[in-house]
N, C-alpha and C positions, 0 to 999 in steps of 0.2 A: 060600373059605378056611375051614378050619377053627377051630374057639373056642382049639382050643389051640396052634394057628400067631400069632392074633392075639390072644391072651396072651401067646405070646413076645415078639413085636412091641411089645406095650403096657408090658413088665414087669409083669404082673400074673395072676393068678390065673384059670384058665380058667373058674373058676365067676363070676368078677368080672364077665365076657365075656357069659357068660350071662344073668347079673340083669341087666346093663346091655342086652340083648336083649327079656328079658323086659318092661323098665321097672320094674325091681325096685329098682334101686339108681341112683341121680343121680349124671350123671356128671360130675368136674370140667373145668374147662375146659383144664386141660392133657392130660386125656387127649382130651377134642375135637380139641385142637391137635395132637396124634397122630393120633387118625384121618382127619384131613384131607391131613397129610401122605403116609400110608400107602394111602390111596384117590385120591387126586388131588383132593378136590372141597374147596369152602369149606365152612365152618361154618353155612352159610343152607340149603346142598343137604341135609348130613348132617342134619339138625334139621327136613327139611321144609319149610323157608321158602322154596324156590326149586326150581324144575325143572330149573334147572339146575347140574350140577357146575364149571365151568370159572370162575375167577373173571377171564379171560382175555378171555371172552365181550362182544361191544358190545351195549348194546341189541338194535340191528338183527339180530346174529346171533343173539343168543337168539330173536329171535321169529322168524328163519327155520325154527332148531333146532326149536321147538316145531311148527311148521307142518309141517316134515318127519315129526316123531313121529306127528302125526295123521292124515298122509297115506296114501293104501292103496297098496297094490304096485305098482299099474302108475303112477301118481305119482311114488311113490323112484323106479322103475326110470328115468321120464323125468330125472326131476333126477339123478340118477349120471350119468346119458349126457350130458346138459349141462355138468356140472361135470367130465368126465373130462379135457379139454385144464389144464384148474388144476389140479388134481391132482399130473400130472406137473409144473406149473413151480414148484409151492408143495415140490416133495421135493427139486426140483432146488438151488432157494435154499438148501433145507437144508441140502445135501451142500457148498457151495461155503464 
């Protein structure tokens, strides 16, 4: 995304966007409260405090999540192939 897409986004100042990248300028917590909305993640992911985005997430599945991150390719490639049968029934619930 671009600084001056998420200065519209933010109602603010694309140079705002900028310092707030650089760590030039401290950012309030309502615009936190906006980025978080606008990126899907909590305010502990945005900030560094957690690996992960999803405020959604169990325990348990964060630290599958993580374990996946770490894992090399042919790893993922086993756990996709495992997980492909939930996949479809976790889209299916969706839909219903």
């Amino acid at each position: 995304m671009k600084q001056t897409d998420l200065a519209k986004l933010l109602k603010c100042a694309p140079t705002a966007v900028s310092k707030y990248e650089l760590e030039q300028l401290d950012i309030s917590s309502s615009i936190i409260r906006s980025l978080c909305d606008i990126f899907g993640c909590t305010a502990d992911y945005l900030l560094g405090r957690s690996p992960v985005a999803s405020p959604q997430l169990t325990p348990e599945e964060e630290e599958i999540l993580l374990a996946l991150r770490n894992a090399d390719d042919r790893a993922r490639d086993m756990v996709a192939l495992a997980l492909e049968p939930f996949r479809q029934d976790a889209s299916e619930k969706k839909a219903i």
